[in-house]
RODO-2510 file (C-alpha; in nm, 4 decimals, decimal comma):
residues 182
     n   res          X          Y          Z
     1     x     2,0635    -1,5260     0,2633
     2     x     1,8728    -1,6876     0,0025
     3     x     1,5210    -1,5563     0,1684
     4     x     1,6631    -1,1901     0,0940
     5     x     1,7461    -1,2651    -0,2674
     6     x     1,4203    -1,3789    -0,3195
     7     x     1,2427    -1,1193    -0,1317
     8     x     1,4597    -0,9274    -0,3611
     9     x     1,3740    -1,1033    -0,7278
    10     x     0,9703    -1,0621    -0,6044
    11     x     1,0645    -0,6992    -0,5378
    12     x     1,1918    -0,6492    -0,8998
    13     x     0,9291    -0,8345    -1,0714
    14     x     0,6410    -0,6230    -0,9024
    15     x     0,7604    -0,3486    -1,0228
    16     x     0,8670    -0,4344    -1,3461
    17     x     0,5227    -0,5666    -1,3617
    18     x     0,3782    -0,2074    -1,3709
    19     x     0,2800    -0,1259    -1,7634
    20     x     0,2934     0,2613    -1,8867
    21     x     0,0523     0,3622    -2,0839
    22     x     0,0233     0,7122    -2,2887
    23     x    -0,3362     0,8560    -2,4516
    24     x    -0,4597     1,1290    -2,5581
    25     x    -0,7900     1,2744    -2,4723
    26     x    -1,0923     1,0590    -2,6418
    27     x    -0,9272     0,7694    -2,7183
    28     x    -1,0199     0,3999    -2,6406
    29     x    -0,7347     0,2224    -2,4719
    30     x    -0,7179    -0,1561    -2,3875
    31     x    -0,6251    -0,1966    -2,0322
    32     x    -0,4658    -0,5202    -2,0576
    33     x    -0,4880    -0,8261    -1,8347
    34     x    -0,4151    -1,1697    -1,8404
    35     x    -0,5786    -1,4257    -1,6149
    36     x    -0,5227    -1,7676    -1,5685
    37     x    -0,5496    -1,9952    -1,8775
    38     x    -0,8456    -2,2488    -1,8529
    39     x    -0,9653    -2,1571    -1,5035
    40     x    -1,3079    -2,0308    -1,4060
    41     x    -1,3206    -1,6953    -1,3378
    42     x    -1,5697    -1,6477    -1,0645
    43     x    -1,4509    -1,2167    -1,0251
    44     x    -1,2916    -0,9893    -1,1817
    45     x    -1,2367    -0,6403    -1,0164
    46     x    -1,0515    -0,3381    -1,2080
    47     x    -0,9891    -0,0661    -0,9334
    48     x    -0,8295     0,2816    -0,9689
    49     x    -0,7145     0,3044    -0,6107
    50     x    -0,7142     0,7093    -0,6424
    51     x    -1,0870     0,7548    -0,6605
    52     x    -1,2273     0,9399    -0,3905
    53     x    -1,5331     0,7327    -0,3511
    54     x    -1,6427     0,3942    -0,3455
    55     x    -1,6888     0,2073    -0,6712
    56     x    -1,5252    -0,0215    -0,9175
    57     x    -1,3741     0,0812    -1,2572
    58     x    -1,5416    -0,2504    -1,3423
    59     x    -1,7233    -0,5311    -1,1689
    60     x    -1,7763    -0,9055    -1,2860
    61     x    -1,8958    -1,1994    -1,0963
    62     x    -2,0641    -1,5191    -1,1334
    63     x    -2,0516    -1,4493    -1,5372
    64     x    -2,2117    -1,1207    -1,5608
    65     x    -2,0727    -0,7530    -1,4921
    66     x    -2,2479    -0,5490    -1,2472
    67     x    -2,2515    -0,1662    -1,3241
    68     x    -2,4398    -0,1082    -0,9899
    69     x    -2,1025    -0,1502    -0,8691
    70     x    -1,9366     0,1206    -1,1076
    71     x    -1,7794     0,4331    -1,0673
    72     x    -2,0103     0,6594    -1,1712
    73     x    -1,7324     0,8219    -1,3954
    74     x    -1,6992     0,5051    -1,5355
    75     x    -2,0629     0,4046    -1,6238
    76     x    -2,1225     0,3278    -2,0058
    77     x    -1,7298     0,3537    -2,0891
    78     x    -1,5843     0,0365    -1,9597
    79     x    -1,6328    -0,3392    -2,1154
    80     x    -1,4878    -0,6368    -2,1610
    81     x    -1,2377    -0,6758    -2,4669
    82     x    -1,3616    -1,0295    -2,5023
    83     x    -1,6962    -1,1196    -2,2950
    84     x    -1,6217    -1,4706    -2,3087
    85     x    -1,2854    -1,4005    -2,1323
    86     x    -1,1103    -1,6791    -2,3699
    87     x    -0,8161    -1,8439    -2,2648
    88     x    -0,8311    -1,6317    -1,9273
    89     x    -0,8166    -1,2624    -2,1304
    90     x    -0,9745    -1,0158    -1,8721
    91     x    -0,8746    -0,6636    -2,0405
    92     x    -1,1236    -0,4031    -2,0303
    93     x    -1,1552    -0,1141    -2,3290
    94     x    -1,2059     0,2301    -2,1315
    95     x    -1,3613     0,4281    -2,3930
    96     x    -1,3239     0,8117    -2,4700
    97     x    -1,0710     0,8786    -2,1657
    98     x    -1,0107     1,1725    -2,0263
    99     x    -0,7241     1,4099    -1,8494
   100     x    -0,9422     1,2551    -1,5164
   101     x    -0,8546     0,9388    -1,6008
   102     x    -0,5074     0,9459    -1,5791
   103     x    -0,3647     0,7025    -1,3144
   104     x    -0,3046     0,3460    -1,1896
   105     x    -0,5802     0,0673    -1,2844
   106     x    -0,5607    -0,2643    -1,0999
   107     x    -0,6461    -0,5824    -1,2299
   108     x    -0,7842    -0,8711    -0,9651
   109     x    -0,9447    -1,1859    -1,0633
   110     x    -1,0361    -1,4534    -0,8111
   111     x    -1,0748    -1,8097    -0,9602
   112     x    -1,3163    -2,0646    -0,7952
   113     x    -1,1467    -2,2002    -0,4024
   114     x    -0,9104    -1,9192    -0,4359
   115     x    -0,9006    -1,5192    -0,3165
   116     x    -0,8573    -1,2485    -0,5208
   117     x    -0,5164    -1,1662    -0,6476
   118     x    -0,3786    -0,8763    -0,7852
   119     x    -0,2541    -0,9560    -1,1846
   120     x    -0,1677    -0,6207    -1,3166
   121     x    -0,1346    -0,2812    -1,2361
   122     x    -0,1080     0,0069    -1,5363
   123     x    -0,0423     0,3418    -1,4930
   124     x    -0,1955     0,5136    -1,7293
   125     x    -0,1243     0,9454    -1,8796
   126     x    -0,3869     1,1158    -2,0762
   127     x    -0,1668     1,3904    -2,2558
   128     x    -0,3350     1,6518    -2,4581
   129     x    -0,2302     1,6914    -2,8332
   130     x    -0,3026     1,9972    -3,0342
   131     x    -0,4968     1,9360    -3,3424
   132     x    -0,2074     1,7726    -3,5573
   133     x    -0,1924     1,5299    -3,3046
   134     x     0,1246     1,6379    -3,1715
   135     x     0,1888     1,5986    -2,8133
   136     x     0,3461     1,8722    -2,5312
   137     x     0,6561     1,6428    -2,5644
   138     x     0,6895     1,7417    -2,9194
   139     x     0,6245     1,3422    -3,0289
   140     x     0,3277     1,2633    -3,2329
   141     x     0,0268     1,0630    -3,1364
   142     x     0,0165     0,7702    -3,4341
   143     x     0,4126     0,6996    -3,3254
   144     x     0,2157     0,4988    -3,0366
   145     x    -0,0317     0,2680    -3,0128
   146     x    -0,3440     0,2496    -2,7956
   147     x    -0,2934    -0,1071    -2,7215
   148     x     0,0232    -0,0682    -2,5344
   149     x     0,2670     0,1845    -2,5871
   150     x     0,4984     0,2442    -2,8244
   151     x     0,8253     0,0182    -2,9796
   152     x     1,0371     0,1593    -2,6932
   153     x     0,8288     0,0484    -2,4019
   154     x     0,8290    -0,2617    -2,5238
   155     x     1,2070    -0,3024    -2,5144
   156     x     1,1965    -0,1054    -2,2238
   157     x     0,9599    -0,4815    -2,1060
   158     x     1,2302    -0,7316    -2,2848
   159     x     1,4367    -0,5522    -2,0928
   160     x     1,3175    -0,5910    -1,7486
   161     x     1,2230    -0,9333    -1,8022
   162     x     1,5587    -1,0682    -1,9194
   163     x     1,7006    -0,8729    -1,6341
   164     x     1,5007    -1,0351    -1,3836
   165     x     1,4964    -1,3858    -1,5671
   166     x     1,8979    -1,3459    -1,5385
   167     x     1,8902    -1,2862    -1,2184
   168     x     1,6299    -1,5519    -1,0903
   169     x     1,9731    -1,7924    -1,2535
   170     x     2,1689    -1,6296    -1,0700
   171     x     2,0388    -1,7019    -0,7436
   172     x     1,9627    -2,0663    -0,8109
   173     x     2,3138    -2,1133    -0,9080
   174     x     2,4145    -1,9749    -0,6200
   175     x     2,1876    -2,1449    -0,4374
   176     x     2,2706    -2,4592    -0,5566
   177     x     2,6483    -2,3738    -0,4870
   178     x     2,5839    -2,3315    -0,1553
   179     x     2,3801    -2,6221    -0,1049
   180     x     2,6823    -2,8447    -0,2181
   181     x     2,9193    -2,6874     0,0360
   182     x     2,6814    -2,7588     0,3326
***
């Protein structure tokens, strides 16, 4: 019983873990990520799993980024937000996007004596605007922000996470209650 609620809560927070992400055509956009604080990041792979042919969005290891490695789409468009990767920051700015880059971006880092793991995963919509900047959906492009959505989305994330942080109570209270009955 208590494996399937967990199974469950780690259900819910993968997906909630998914960040949307609109642009229009020729922006920059942050892909965010956040690795481990303090650890030594020994790779960093960003992957968009719907490319048709081999290559990495972008490739770091041993303290250097390989563009050998790249997407050729890719090449000359994707860097580091901070090449120092303080305090375990491994977003990438994807510069002057396009409709073909609309999709999901992956975020894996491997830390030294451990695999790879999968940190974030962004889906991201290049919409085209007209010239005033307004969008097919009759919004308008500055009521966003490049770095991650607008205000709603990120209620839409306070959301999800008190959700599942309620929940992850609920199941150690009842976990606990039915400890004490055994």
């Amino acid at each position: 019983m208590i494996f399937r609620i967990l199974l469950l809560i780690n259900l819910i927070s993968c997906v909630s873990g998914q960040k949307k992400m609109k642009v229009k055509p020729g922006d920059d956009v942050s892909l965010p990520c956040q690795g481990p604080r303090g650890a030594d990041i020994r790779v960093l792979e960003w992957e968009k799993p719907e490319l048709k042919t081999d290559g990495y969005v972008f490739f770091f290891r041993e303290r250097r980024s390989y563009g050998n490695y790249q997407h050729p789409s890719y090449c000359g468009r994707v860097e580091l937000k901070d090449p120092e990767m303080k305090d375990g920051d491994v977003s990438v700015i994807l510069k002057n996007v396009t409709i073909n880059d609309t999709g999901t971006y992956e975020c894996y880092v491997g830390i030294t004596g451990s695999y790879l793991k999968l940190i974030n995963t962004i889906n991201l919509t290049v919409e085209p605007g007209d010239a005033a900047g307004n969008t097919e959906d009759g919004g308008n492009k500055d009521e966003g922000n490049k770095e991650g959505g607008n205000k709603k989305d990120v209620y839409v994330g306070v959301a999800v996470a008190l959700t599942v942080s309620g929940l992850l109570v609920v199941v150690v209270v009842v976990g606990f209650l039915i400890s004490r009955k055994k």
